[in-house]
N, C-alpha and C positions, 0 to 999 in steps of 0.2 A: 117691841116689848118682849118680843117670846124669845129672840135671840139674846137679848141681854139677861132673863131670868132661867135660860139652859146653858148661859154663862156663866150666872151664879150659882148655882146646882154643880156644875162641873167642878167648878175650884171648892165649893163646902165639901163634896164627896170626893175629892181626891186622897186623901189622908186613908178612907175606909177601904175606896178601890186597891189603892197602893197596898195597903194589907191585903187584902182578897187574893192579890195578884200573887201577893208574896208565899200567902198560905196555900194556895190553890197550885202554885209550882211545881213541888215534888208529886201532885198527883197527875197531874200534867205531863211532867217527865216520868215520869213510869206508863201512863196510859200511851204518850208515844212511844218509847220502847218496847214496848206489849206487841204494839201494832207492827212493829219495824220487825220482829223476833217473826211474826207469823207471815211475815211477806216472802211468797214464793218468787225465788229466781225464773229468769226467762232462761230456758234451756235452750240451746242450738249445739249442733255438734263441733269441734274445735276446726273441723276441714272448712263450714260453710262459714266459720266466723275469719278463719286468714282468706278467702275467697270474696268475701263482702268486703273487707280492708279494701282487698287492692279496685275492686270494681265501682265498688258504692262510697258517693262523696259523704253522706250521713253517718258509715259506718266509720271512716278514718275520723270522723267530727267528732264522734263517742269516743275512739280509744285519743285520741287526743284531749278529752275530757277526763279521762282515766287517768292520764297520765300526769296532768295538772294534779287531780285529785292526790293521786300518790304524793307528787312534790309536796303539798301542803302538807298530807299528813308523815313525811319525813322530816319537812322543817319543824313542825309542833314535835316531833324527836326529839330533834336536834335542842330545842326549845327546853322540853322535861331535861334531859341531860346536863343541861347548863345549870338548870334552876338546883338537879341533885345533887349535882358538884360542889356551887356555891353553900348550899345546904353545909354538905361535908363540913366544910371549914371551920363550922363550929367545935364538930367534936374531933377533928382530926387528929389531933394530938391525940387524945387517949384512944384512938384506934391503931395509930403508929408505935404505941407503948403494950396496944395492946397486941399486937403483930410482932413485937420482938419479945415475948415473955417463952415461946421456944429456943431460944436460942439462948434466954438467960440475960437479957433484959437491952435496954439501949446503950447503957455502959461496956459493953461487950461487943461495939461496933466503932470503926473509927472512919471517918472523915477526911480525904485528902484534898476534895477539890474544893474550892470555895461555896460556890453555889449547887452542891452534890445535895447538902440538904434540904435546900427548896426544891431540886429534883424531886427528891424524893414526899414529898409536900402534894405535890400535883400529883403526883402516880397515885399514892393512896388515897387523893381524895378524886379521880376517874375513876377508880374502881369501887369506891362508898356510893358516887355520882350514878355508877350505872344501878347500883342496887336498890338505890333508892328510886329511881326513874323504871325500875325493871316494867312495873306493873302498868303504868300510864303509857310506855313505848308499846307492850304488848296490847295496849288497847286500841290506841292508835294502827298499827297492824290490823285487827282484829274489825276495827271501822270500817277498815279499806279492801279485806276482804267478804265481811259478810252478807254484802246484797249478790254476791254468788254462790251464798250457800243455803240449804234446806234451814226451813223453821229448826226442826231437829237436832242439824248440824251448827247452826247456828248457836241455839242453847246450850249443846253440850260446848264448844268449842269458849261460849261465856262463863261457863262453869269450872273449866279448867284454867282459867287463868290464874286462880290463887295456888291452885296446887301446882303449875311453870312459877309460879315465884317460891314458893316450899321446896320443891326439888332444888331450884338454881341455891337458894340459901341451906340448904339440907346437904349441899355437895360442896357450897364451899366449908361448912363443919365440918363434917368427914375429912377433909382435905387438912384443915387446923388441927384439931383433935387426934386422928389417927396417922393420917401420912406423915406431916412436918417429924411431929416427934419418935418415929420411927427410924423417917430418911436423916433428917439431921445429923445425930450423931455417924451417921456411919460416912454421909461426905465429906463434915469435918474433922474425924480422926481419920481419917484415908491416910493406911502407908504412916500413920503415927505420926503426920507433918503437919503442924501447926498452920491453923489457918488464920488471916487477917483479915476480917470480914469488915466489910465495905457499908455502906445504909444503900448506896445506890443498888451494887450486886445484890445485896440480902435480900430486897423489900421487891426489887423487878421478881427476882425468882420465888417471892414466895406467893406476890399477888397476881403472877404469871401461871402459878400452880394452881393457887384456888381459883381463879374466874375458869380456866379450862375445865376444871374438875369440875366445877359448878355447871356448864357448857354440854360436860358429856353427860350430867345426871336428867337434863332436860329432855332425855330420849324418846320417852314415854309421851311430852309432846308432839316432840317430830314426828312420830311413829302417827299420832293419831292427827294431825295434820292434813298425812301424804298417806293416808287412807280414805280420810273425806274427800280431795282430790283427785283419789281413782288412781295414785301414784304403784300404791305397794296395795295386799294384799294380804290379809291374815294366814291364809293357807300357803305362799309364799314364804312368810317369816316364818312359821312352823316346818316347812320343808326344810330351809336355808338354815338352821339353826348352826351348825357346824361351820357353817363360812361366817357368820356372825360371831361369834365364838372367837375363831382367827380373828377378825379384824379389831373387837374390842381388844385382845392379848398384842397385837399393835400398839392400837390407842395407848395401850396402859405403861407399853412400855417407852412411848413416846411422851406422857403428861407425866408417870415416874419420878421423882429423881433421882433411886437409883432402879438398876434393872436386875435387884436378885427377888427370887423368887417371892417373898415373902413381902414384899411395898406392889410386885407388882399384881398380886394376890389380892393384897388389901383391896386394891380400884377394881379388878376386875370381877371379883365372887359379887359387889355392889349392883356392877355394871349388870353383869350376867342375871342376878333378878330384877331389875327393871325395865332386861330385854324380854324376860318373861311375862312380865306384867304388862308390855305392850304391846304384846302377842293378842294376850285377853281383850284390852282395850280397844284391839283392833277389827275384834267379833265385835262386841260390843257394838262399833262404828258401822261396822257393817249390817247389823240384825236393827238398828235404829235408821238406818237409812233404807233398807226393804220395808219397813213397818211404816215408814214416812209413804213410802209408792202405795202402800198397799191399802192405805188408808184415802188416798186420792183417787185409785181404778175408782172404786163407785162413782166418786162425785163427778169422773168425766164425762 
């Protein structure tokens, strides 16, 4: 009798649990994220950990679990990428209308191979595909690194990920806005010689131009990455400032398209303050990572 009346109790209260569950979810996923955020890494030095690889069957058991893990969170990439691509196709067309309005519109481009403009169909919606998946990849990343990072490092490194999708879309604007219609005209009238632009040629080099540009404005992530990591070095990047310097005036003139002063100027004066600002950012990482130790000496 008692089992058939916590029978009937079970299925009456299901409809209320079911809510509860559903209500009670988001504090639930916050309350575990809370807890994952303040989870301290197990620390060992990088020598004792390829030393236990090759000695200890436990430890090759772990990085072979690592390494699963990675796979899955590259397929779920691979996954969002698909999903922003497909996404794309709806507005593709007025992004393709809208990516030719430098040049003076689609009418202004011609067509020789058959299938050139489904080529070009797919190109621009990979590059919608990654934009729209930018934030979900990096969080995926972001999964699979953070149980080796400080609570600290951790937060900050969560906090930046809007502003790595603001830079990467803040650099391909810059790249539409100021580069295109600067460099444009001057490779088209090159030598006064009529050019016959292509959809395939145009749209490769122009979406070739903004994802790179978009690529090099993410600096400021990197920079603070491979500072967490122990990589690079705040007072290093402020020493090196002059070889940094050189190699962006490279860069720029290599993502360019053309190389006179004035387009390569454009990328680089950009460039050049947001090596600045990840100078700072890199104190920053560093004075939040001694405050992280210094707040743990007591409690050891």
């Amino acid at each position: 009798m008692r089992k058939i009346l916590g029978g009937i109790w079970k299925v009456v209260t299901a409809p209320f649990r079911a809510v509860w569950w559903v209500i009670s979810l988001p504090f639930r996923l916050i309350k575990k994220g809370l807890a994952f955020l303040k989870l301290e890494p197990a620390e060992r030095p990088l020598s004792d950990v390829f030393v236990s690889v090759v000695s200890e069957k436990e430890a090759r058991q772990a990085l072979i679990e690592e390494l699963d893990t990675l796979r899955k969170h590259l397929l779920r990439s691979v996954i969002w990428l698909f999903l922003g691509v497909v996404l794309s196709f709806t507005f593709n067309q007025q992004v393709i209308e809208f990516l030719a309005v430098p040049i003076g519109g689609l009418e202004k481009l011609t067509a020789i191979d058959v299938t050139e403009s489904i080529g070009v169909f797919m190109k621009v919606s990979l590059v919608c595909g990654v934009i729209l998946a930018f934030i979900p990849i990096y969080f995926e990343f972001w999964l699979f690194a953070a149980p080796g990072l400080r609570p600290s490092e951790k937060t900050f490194s969560l906090i930046s990920m809007p502003f790595a999708a603001l830079l990467f879309v803040g650099g391909m604007a810059f790249c539409y806005y100021v580069i295109l219609p600067n460099g444009l005209p001057i490779l088209v009238n090159f030598l006064d010689i009529k050019s016959e632009l292509r959809p395939n040629s145009y749209f490769s080099f122009v979406t070739n131009l903004m994802f790179w540009l978009g690529v090099a404005f993410e600096f400021p992530v990197i920079i603070v990455i491979l500072t967490m990591i122990r990589v690079v070095k705040p007072k290093m990047l402020k020493d090196q400032w002059r070889i940094a310097v050189v190699i962006i005036a490279i860069l720029a003139a290599v993502i360019t398209p053309t190389v006179d002063p004035v387009n390569m100027s454009l990328v680089m004066l950009p460039t050049i303050g947001l090596y600045i600002i990840s100078i700072g950012l890199s104190y920053l990482v560093v004075y939040l990572q001694g405050r992280s130790r210094s707040e743990e000496e007591p409690s050891a």
